[in-house]
N, C-alpha and C positions, 0 to 999 in steps of 0.2 A: 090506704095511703094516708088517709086521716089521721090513723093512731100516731104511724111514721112522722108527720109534721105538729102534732099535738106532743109527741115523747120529744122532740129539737126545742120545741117552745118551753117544753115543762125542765128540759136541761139548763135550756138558758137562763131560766128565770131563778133554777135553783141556784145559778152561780151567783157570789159578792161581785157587788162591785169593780172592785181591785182585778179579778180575775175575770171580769167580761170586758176591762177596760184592756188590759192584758191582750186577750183572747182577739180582740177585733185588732190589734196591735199586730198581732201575730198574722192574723187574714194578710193585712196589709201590705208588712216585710214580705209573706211567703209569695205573694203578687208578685210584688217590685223582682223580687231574686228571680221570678219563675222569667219575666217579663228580658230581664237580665241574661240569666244562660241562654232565650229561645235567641236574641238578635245581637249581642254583643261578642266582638270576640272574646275565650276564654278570658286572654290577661286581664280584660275588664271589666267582666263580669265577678270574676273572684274578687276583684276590691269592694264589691258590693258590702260581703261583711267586715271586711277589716278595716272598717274605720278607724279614728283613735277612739281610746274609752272615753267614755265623757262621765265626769259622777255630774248626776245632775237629779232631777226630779223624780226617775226613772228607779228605781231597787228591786228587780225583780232578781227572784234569785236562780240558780242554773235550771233545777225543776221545775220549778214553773214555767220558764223558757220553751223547754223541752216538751212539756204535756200541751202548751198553747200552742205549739208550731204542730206537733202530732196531731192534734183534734185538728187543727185548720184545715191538714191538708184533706185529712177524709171526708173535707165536705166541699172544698172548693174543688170546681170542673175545671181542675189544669195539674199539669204535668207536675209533679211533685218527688221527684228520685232524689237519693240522698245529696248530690247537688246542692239542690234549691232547700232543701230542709236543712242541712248545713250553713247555707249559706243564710239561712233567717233566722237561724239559734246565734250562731257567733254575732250578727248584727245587736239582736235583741242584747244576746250578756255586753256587748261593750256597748252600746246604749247604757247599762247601767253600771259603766264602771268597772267589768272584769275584763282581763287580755283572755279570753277565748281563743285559742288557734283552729285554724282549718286547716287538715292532712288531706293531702292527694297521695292515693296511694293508686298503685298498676300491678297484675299478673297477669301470665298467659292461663286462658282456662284450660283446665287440663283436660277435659274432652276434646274440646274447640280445635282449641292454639290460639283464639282469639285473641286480643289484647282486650280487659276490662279495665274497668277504674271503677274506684270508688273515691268517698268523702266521708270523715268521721269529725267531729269538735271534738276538743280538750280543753278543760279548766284546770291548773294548779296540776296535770299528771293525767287527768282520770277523763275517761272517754265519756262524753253525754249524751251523744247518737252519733250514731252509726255503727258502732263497736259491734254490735254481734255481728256485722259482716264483713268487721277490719282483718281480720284472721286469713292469712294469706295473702293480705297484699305487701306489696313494700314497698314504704312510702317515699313520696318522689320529691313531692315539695310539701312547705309548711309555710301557712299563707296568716298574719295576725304576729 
């Protein structure tokens, strides 16, 4: 268990600045969104991310978005489904200024019949998560 908490410390310490300050940014947002989906209805939870964009102090750019909300959630003891990692990507890019959109998309599973959903972000066209498991849905609404 040692080495395990000595290799998180020896991560941490390897990161800049810029990207621990990022990184505990990202803890934050992926909180709040998780905090969001567990007690608000839907409609009010999805504005979580779509604020307006603000340029402001903030430039992070879509990747670093993405790897700081991805490392968060594997360490933080809470519910983390594309949702809530959706919904703390698109906060973080208009935080800094890009219109990020959040797609809802629905199919029936085809074993199931269930109805599923998923969430994927988009910047300028191009998917930033959630995309490898957009495939098959079709999207319902576009929330940003």
């Amino acid at each position: 268990m040692a080495t395990a908490k000595s290799s998180i410390v020896q991560r941490w310490q390897s990161l800049g600045g810029d990207r621990r300050q990022l990184l505990v940014r990202a803890v934050l947002v992926l909180a709040a969104a998780s905090a969001c989906v567990a007690v608000l209805p839907f409609r009010r939870a999805i504005r979580f991310g779509s604020i307006e964009p603000v340029r402001g102090r903030e430039r992070w750019r879509a990747e670093e978005c993405v790897w700081a909300v991805e490392t968060a959630s594997r360490y933080l003891p809470l519910r983390t489904m594309c949702i809530e990692k959706g919904l703390a990507v698109q906060r973080l890019l208009r935080r800094s200024g890009a219109v990020a959109r959040l797609h809802y998309g629905a199919r029936h599973d085809p074993q199931t019949g269930k109805l599923q959903a998923h969430v994927w972000v988009s910047l300028d066209g191009a998917i930033l998560i959630g995309g490898e498991d957009a495939a098959g849905f079709a999207e319902v609404a576009t929330y940003g």
